[in-house]
C-alpha positions as CSV (number, residue, x, y, z in Angstrom):
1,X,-4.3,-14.1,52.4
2,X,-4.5,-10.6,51.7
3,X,-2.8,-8.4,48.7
4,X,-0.9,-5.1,49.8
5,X,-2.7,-2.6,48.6
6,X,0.3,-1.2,46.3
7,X,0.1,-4.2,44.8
8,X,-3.9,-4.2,44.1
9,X,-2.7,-1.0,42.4
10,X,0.1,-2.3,40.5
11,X,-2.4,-5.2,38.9
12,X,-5.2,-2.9,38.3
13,X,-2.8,-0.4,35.9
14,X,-1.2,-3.2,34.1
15,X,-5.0,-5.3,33.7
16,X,-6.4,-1.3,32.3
17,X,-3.1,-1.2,30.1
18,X,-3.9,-4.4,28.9
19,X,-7.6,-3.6,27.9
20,X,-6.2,-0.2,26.6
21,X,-4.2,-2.2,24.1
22,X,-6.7,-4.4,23.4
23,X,-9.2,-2.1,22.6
24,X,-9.3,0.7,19.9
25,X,-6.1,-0.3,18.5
26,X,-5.3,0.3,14.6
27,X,-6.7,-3.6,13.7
28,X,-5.0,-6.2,11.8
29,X,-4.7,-5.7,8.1
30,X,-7.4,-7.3,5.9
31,X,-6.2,-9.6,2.9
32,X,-6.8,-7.3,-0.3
33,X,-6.2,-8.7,-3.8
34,X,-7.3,-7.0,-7.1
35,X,-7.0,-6.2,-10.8
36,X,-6.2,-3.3,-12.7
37,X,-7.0,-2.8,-16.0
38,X,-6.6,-0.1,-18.9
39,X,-9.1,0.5,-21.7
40,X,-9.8,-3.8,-20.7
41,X,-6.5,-4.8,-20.7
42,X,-4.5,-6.2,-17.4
43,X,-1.6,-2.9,-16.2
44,X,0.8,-5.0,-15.5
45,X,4.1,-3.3,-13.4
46,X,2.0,-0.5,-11.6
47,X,2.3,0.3,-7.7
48,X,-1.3,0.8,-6.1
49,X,-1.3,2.8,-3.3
50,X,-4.3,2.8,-1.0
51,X,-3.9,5.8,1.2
52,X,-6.5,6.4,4.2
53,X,-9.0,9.1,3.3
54,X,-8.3,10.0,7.0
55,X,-5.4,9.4,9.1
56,X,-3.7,6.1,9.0
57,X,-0.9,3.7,7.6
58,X,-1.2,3.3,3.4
59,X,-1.0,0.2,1.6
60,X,0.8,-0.5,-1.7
61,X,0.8,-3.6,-4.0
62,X,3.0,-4.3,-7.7
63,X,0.9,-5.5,-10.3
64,X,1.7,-8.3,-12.1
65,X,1.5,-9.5,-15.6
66,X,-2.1,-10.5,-15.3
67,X,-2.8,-6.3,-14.0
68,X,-3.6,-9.2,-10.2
69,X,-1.9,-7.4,-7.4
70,X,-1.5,-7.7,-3.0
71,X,-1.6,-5.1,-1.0
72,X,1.2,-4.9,2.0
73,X,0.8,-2.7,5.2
74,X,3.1,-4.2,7.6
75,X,4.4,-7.8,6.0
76,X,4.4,-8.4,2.5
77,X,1.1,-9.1,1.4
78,X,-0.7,-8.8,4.7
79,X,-3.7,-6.4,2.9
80,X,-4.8,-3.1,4.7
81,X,-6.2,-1.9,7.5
82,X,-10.1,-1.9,7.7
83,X,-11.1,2.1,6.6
84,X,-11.9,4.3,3.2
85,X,-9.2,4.9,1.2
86,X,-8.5,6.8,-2.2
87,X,-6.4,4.7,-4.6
88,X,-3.5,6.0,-6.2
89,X,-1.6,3.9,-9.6
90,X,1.8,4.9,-11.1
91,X,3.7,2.7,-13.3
92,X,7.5,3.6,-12.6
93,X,10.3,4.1,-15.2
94,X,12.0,1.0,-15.0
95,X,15.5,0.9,-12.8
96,X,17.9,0.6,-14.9
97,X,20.3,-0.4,-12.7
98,X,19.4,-1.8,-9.1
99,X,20.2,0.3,-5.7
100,X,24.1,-0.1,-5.1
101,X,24.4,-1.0,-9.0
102,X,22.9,-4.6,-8.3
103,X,22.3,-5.6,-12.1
104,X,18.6,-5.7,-12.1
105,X,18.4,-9.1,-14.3
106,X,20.0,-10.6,-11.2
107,X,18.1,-9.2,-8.9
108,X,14.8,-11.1,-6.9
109,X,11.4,-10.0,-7.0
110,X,11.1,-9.5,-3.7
111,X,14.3,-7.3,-3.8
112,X,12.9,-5.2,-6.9
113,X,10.1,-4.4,-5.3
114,X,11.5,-3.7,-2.1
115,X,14.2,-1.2,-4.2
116,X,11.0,0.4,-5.8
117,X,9.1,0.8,-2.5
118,X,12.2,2.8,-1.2
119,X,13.4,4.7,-4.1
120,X,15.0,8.0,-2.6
121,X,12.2,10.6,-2.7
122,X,14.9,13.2,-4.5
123,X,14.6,10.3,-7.0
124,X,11.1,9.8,-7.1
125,X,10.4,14.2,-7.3
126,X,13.1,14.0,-10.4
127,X,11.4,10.8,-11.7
128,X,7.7,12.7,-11.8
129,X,9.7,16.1,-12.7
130,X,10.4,14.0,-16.8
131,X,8.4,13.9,-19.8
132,X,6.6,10.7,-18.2
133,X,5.6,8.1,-20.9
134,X,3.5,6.1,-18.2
135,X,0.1,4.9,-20.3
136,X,-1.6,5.4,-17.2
137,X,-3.1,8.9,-17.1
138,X,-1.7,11.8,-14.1
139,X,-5.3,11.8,-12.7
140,X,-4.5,8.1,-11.3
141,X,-1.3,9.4,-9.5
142,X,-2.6,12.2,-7.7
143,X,-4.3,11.1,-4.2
144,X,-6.2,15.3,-4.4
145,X,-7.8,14.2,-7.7
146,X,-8.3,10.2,-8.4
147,X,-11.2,9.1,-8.9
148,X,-10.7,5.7,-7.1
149,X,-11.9,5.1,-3.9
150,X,-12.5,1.4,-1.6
151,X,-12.8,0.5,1.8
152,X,-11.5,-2.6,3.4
153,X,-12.6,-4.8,4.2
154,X,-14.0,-5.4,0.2
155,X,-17.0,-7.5,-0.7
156,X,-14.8,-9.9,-2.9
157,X,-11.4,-9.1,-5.4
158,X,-11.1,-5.1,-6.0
159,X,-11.6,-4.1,-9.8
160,X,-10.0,-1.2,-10.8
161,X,-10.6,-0.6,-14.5
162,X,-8.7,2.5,-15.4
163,X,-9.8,4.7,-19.0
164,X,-7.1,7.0,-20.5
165,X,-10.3,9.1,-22.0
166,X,-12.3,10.0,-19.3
């Protein structure tokens, strides 16, 4: 039996998109988990950032009381894409109320994080635009001037031991 030759071309497309997708693609995230630390002591309630030293998608993780943190790309706590990146750390001013006046003592984890993932960026701009009493020093938050770098996949837990005298 013989295959039409539209149809020898119709396979041959879809078997090279298949490869195409395949091949080349971003990659699947990478499980990253970490500390941060200040002067020795865990940073608890900090957002790390990872963002690509080229192009590519940026991962972000909350620490938690311990200064341990997760980093989420696509699905929370999936890690990051395989690459260099430069490492940003903020610690927000607390929400004092939750979006749509949720009151934040009632409000999940998983929904406070998601709130401060999302904040509105006039928000965040007005947020960084205050006196900011964060303990963590500017040159953390600014992807042009931290210090920080890693690439994922890491050799074992990222240590990120911060100084506020440098």
């Amino acid at each position: 039996m013989r295959i039409p030759k539209r149809w020898r071309h119709v396979c041959l497309f879809l078997l090279a998109g298949l490869l195409a997708v395949g091949c080349g693609g971003p990659g699947k995230p990478v499980k990253v988990e970490g500390v941060v630390t200040l002067d020795d002591k865990p940073l608890p309630g900090a957002t790390v950032t990872f963002v690509p030293k080229d192009k590519g998608r940026s991962a972000s993780g909350l620490t938690e009381s311990d200064g341990s943190f997760r980093l989420t790309t696509f699905r929370t706590e999936d890690g990051a894409l395989p690459g260099e990146y430069k490492v940003i750390i903020v610690v927000p001013e607390p929400l004092e109320k939750g979006v749509e006046g949720r009151n934040p003592e009632t409000v999940s984890d998983e929904q406070k994080y998601a709130d401060r993932m999302t904040m509105i960026p006039k928000a965040r701009k007005a947020a960084h635009k205050k006196k900011s009493s964060s303990p963590v020093p500017a040159i953390y938050g600014d992807a042009g001037q931290t210090p920080l770098r890693e690439v994922v996949p890491p050799d074992g837990k990222v240590v990120l031991p911060l100084r506020t005298k440098h």
